[in-house]
Each structure stands twice: as structure tokens, then as C-alpha cells.
mmCIF file of the N, C-alpha and C atoms, coordinates in Angstrom:
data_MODEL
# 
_entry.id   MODEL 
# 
loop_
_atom_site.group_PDB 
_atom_site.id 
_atom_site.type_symbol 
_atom_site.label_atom_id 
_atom_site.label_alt_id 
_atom_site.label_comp_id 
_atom_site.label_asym_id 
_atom_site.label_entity_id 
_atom_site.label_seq_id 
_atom_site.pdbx_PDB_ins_code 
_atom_site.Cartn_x 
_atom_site.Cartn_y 
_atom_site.Cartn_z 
_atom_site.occupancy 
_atom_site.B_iso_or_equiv 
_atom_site.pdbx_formal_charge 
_atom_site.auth_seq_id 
_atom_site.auth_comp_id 
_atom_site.auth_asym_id 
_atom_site.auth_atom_id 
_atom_site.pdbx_PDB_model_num 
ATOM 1   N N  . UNK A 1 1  ? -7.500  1.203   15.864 1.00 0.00 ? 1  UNK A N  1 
ATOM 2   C CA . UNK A 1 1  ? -7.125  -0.180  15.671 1.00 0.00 ? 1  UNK A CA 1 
ATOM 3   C C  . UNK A 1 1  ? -6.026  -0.553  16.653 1.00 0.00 ? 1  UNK A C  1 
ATOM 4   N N  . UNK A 1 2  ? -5.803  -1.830  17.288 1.00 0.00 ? 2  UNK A N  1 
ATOM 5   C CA . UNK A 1 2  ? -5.436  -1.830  18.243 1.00 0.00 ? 2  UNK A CA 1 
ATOM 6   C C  . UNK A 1 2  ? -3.923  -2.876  17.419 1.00 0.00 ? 2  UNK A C  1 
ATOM 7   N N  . UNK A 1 3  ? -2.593  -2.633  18.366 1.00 0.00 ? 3  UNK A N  1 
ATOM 8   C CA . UNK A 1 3  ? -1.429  -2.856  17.548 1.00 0.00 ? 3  UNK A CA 1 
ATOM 9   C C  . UNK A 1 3  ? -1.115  -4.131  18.437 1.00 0.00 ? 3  UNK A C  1 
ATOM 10  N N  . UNK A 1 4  ? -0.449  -5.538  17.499 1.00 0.00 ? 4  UNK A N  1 
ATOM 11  C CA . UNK A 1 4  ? -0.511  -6.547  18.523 1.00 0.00 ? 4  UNK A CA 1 
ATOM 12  C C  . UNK A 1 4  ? 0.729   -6.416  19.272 1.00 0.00 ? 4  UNK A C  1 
ATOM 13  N N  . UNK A 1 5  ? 1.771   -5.707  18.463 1.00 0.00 ? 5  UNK A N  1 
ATOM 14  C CA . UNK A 1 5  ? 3.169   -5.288  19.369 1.00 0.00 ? 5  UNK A CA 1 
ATOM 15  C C  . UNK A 1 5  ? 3.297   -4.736  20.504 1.00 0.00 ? 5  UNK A C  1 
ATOM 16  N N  . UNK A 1 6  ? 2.276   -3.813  20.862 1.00 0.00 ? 6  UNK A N  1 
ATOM 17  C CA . UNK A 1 6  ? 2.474   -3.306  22.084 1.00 0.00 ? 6  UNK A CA 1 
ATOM 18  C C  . UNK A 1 6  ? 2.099   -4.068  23.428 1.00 0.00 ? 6  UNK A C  1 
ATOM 19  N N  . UNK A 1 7  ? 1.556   -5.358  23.466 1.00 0.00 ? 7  UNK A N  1 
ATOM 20  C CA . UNK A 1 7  ? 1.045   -5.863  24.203 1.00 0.00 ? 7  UNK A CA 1 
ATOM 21  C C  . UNK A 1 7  ? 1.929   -7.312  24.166 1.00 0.00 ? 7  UNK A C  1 
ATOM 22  N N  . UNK A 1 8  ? 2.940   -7.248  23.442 1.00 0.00 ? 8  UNK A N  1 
ATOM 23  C CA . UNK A 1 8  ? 3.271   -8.915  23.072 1.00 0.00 ? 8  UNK A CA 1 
ATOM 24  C C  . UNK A 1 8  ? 4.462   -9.035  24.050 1.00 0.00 ? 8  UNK A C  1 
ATOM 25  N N  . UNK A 1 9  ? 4.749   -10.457 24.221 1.00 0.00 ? 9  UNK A N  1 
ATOM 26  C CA . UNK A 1 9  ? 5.505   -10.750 25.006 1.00 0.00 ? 9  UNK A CA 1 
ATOM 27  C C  . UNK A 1 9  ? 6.518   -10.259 25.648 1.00 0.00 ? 9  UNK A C  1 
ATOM 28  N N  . UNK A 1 10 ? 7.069   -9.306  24.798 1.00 0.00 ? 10 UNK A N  1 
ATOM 29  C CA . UNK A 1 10 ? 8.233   -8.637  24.931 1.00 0.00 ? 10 UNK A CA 1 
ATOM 30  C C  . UNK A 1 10 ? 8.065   -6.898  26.198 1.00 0.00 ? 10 UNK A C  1 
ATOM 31  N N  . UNK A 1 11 ? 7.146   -6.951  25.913 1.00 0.00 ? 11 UNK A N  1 
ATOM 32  C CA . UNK A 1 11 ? 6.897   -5.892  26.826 1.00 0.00 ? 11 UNK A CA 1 
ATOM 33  C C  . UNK A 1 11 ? 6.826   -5.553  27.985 1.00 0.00 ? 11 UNK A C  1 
ATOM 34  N N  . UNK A 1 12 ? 6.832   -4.931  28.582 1.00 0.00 ? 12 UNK A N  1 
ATOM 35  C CA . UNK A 1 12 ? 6.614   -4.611  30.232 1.00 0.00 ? 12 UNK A CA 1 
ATOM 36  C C  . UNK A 1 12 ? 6.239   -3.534  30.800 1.00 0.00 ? 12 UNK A C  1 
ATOM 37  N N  . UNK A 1 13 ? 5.067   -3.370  31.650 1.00 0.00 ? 13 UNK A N  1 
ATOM 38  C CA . UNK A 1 13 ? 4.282   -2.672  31.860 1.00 0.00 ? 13 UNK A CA 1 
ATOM 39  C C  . UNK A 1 13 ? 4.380   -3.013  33.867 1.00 0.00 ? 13 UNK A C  1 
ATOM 40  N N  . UNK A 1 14 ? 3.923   -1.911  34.652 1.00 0.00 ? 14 UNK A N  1 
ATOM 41  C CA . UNK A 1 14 ? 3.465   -1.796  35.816 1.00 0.00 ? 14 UNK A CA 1 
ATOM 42  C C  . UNK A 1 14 ? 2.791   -2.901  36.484 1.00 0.00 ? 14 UNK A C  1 
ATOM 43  N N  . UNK A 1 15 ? 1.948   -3.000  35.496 1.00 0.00 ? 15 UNK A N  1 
ATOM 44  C CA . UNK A 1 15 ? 0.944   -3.778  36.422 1.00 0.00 ? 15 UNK A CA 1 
ATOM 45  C C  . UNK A 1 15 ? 0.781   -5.460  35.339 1.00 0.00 ? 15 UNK A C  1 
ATOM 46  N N  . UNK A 1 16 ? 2.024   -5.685  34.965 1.00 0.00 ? 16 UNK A N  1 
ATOM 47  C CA . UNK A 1 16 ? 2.003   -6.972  33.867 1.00 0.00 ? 16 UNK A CA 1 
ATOM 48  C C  . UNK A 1 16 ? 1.708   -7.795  35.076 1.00 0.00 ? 16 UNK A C  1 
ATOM 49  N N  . UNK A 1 17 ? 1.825   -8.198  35.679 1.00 0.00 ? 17 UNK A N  1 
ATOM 50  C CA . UNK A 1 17 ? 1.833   -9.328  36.963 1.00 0.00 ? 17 UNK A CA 1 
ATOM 51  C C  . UNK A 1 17 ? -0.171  -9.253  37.459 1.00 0.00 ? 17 UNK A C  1 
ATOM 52  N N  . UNK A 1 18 ? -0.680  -8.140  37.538 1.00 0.00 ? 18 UNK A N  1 
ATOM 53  C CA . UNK A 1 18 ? -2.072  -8.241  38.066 1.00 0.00 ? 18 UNK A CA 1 
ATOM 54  C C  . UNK A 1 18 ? -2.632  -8.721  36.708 1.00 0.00 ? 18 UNK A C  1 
ATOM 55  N N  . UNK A 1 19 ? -2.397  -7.824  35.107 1.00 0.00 ? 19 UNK A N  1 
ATOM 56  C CA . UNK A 1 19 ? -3.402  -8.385  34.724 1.00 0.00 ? 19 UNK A CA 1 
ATOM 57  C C  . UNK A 1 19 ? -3.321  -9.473  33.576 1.00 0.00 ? 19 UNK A C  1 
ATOM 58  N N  . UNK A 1 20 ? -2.209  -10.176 34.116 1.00 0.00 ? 20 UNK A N  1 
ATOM 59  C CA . UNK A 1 20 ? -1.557  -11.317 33.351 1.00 0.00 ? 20 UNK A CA 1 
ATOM 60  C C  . UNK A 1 20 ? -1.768  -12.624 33.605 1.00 0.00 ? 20 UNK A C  1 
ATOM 61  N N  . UNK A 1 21 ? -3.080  -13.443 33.097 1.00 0.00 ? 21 UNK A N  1 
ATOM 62  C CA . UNK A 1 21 ? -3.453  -14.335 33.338 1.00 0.00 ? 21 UNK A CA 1 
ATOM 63  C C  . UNK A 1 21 ? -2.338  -15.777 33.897 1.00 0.00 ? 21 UNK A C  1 
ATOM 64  N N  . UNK A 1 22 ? -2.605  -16.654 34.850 1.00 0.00 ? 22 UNK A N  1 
ATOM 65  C CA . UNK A 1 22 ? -1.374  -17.422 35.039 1.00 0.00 ? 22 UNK A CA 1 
ATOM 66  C C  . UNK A 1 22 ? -1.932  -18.827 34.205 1.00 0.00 ? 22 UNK A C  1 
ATOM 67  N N  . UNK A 1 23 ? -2.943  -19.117 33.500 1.00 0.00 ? 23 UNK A N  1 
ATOM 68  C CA . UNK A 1 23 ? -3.022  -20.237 32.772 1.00 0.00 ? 23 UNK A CA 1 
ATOM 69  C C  . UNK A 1 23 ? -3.072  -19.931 31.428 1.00 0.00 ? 23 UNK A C  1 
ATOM 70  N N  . UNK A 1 24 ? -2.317  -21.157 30.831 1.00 0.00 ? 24 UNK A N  1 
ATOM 71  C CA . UNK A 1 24 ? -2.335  -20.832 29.533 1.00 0.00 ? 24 UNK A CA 1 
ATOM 72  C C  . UNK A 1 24 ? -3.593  -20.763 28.893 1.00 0.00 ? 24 UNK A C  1 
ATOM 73  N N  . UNK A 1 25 ? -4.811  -21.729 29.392 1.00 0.00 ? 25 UNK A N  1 
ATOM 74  C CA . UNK A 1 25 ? -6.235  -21.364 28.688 1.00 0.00 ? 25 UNK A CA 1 
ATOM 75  C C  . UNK A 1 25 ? -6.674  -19.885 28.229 1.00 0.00 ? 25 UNK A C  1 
ATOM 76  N N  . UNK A 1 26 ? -6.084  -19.710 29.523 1.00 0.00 ? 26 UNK A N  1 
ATOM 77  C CA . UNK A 1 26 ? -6.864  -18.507 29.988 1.00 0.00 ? 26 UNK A CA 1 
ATOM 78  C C  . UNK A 1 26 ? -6.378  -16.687 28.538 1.00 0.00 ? 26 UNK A C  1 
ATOM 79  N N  . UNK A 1 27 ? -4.973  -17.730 28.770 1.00 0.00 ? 27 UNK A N  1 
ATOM 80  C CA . UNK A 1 27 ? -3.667  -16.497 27.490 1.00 0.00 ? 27 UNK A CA 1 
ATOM 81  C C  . UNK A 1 27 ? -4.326  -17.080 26.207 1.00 0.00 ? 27 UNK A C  1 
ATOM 82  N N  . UNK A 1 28 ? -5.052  -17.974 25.712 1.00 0.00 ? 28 UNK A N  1 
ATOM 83  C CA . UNK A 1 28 ? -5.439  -18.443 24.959 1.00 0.00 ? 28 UNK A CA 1 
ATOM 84  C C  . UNK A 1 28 ? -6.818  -18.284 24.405 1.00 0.00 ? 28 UNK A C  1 
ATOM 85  N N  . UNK A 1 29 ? -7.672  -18.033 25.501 1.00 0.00 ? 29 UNK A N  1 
ATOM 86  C CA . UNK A 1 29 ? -8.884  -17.018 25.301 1.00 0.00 ? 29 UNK A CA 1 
ATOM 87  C C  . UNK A 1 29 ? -8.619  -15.637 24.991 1.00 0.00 ? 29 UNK A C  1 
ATOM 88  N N  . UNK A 1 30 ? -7.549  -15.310 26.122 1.00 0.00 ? 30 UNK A N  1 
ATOM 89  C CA . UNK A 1 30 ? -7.810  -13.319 25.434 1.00 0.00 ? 30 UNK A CA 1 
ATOM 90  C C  . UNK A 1 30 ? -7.103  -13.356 24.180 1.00 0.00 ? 30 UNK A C  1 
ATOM 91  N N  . UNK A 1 31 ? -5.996  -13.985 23.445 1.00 0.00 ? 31 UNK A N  1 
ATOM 92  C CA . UNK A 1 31 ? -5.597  -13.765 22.407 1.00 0.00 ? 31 UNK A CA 1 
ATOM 93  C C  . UNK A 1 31 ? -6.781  -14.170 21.107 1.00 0.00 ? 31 UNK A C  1 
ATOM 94  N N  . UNK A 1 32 ? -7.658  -15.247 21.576 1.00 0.00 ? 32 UNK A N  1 
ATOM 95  C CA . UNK A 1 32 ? -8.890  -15.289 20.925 1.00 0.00 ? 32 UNK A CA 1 
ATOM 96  C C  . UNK A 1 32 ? -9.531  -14.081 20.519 1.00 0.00 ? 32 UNK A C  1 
ATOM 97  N N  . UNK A 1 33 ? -10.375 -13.624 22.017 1.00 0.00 ? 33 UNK A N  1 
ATOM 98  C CA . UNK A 1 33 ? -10.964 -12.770 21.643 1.00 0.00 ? 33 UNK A CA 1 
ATOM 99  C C  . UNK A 1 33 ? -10.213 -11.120 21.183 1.00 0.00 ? 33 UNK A C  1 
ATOM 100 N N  . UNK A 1 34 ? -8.889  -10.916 21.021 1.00 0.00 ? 34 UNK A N  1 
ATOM 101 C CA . UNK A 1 34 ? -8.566  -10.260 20.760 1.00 0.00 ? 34 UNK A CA 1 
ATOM 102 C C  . UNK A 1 34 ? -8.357  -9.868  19.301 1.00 0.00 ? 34 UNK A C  1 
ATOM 103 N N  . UNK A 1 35 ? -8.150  -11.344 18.701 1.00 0.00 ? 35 UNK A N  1 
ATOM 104 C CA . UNK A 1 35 ? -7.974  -11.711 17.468 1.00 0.00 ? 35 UNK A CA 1 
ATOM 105 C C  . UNK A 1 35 ? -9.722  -11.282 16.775 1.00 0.00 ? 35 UNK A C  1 
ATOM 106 N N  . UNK A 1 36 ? -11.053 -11.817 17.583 1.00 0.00 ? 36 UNK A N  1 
ATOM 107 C CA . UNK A 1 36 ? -12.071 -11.547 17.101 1.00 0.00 ? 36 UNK A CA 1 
ATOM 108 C C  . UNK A 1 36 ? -12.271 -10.068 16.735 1.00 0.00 ? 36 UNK A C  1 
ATOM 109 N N  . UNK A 1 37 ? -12.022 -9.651  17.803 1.00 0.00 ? 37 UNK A N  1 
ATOM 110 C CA . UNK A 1 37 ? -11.859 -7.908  17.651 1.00 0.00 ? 37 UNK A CA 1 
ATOM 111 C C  . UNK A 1 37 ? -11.398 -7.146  16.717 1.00 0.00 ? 37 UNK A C  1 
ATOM 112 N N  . UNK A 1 38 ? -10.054 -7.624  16.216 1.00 0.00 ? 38 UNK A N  1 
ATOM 113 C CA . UNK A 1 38 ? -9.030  -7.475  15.042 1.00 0.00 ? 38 UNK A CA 1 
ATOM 114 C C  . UNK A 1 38 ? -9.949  -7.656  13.986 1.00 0.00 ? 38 UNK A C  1 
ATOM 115 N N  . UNK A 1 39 ? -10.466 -8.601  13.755 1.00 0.00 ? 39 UNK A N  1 
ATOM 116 C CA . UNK A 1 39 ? -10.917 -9.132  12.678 1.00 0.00 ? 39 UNK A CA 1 
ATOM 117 C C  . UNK A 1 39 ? -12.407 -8.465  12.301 1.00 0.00 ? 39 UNK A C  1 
ATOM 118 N N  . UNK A 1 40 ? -12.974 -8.036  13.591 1.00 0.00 ? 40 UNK A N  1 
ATOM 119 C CA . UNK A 1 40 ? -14.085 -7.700  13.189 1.00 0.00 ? 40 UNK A CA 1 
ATOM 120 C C  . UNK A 1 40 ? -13.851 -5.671  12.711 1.00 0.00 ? 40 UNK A C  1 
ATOM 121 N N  . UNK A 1 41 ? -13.109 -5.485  13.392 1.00 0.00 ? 41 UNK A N  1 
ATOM 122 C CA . UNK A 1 41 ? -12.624 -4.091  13.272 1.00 0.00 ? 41 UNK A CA 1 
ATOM 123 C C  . UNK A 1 41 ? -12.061 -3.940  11.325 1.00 0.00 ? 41 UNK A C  1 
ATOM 124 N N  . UNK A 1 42 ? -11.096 -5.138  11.342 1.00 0.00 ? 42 UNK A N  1 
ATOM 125 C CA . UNK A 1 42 ? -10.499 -5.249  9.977  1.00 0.00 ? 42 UNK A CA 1 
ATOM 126 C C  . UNK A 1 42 ? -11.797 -5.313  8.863  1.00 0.00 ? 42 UNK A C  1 
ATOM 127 N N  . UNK A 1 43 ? -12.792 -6.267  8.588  1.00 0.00 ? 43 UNK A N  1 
ATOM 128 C CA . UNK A 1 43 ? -13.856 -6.478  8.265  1.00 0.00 ? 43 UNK A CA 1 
ATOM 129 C C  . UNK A 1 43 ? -14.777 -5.277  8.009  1.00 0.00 ? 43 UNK A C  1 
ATOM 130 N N  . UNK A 1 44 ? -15.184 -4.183  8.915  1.00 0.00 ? 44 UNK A N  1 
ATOM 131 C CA . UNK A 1 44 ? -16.027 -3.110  8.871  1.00 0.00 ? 44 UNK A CA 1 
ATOM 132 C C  . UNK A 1 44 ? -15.079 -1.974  8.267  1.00 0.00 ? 44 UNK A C  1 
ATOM 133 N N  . UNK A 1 45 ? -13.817 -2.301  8.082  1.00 0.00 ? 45 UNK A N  1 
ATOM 134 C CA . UNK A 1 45 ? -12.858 -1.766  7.139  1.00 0.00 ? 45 UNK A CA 1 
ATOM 135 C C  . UNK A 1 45 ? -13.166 -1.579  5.889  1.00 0.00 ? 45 UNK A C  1 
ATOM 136 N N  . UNK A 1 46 ? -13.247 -2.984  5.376  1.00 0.00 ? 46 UNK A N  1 
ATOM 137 C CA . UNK A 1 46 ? -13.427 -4.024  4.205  1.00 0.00 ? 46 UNK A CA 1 
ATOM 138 C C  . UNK A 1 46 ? -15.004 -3.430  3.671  1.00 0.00 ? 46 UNK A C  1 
ATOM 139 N N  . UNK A 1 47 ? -15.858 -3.620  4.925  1.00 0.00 ? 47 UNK A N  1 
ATOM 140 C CA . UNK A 1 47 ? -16.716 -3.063  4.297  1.00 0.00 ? 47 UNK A CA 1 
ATOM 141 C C  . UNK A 1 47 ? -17.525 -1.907  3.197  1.00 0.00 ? 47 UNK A C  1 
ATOM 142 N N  . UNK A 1 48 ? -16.576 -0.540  4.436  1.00 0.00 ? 48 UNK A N  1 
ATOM 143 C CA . UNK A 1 48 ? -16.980 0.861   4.049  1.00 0.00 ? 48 UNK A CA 1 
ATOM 144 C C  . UNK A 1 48 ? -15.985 0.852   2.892  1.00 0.00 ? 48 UNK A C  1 
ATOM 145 N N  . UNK A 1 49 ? -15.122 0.010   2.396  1.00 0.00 ? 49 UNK A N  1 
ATOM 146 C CA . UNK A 1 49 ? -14.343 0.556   1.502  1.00 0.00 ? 49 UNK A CA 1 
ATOM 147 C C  . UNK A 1 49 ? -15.251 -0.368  0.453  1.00 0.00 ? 49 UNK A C  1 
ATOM 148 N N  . UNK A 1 50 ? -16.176 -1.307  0.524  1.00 0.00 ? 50 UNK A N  1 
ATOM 149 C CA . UNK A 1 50 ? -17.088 -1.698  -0.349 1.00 0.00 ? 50 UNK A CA 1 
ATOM 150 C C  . UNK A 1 50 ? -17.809 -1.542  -0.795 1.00 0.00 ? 50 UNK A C  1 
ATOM 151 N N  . UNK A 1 51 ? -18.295 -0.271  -0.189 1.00 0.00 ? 51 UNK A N  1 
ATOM 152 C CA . UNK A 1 51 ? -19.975 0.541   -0.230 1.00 0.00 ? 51 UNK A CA 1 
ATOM 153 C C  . UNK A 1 51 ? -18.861 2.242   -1.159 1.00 0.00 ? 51 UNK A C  1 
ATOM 154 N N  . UNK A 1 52 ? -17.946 1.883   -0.705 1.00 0.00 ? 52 UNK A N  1 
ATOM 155 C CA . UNK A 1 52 ? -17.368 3.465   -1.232 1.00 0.00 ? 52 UNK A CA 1 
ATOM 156 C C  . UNK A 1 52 ? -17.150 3.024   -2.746 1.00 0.00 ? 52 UNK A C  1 
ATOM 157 N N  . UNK A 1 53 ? -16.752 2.303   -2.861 1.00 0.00 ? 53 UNK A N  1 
ATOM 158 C CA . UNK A 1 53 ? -16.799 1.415   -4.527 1.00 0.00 ? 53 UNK A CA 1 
ATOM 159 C C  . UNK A 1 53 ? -17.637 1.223   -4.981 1.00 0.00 ? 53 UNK A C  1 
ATOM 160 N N  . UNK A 1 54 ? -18.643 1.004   -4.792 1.00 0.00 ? 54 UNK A N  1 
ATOM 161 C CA . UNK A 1 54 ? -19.970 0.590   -4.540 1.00 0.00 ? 54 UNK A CA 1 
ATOM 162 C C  . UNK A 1 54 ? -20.543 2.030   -5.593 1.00 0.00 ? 54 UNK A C  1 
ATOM 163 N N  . UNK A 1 55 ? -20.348 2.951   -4.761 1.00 0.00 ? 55 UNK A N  1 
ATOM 164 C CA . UNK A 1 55 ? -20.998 4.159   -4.936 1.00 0.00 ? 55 UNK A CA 1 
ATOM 165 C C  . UNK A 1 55 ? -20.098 5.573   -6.480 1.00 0.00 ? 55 UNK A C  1 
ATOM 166 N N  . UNK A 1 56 ? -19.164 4.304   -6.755 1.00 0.00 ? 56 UNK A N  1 
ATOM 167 C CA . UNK A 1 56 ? -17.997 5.523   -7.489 1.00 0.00 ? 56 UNK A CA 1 
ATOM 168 C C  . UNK A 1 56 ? -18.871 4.876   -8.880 1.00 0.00 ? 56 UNK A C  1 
# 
């Protein structure tokens, strides 16, 4: 699962400047799809712990 702290504003990395989008759309899509990711990861969580209940 991926942590949103390590990547958040505050950070600094080598190569923050190459792969650091310069429009805000653009910071606004990957936090999108990052968020989708989260969610879908969180969700298949949700799941197996539904089928494990499921099964007790």
C-alpha cells in the first residue's frame, strides 16, 4: 500500500524537478489517479475481509 506522506509536499528527492509536473492540472490528475489506486487497493481490502466473514 502506497503511503501519501512520502511523496507529499514536504519532501525532497533527486530527481523532484524531472518528475514534477509544472501545471497544476496536471498535479491534479496524478493526485487523482493516485487517489483511484488508494481506493481501489483499500476496497480489495474490504473485500477479502468480506469473503473471510463470509466464510466464519
Amino acid at each position: 500500500m502506497a503511503t501519501s506522506g512520502a511523496n507529499g509536499p514536504g519532501s525532497a528527492t533527486a530527481s523532484a524537478s524531472a518528475s514534477n509536473p509544472r501545471k497544476f492540472s496536471e498535479k491534479i490528475a496524478l493526485q487523482k489517479q493516485r487517489q483511484a489506486e488508494e481506493t481501489a487497493a483499500f476496497e480489495e481490502v474490504m473485500m477479502d475481509i468480506g469473503s473471510t466473514r463470509d466464510k466464519l
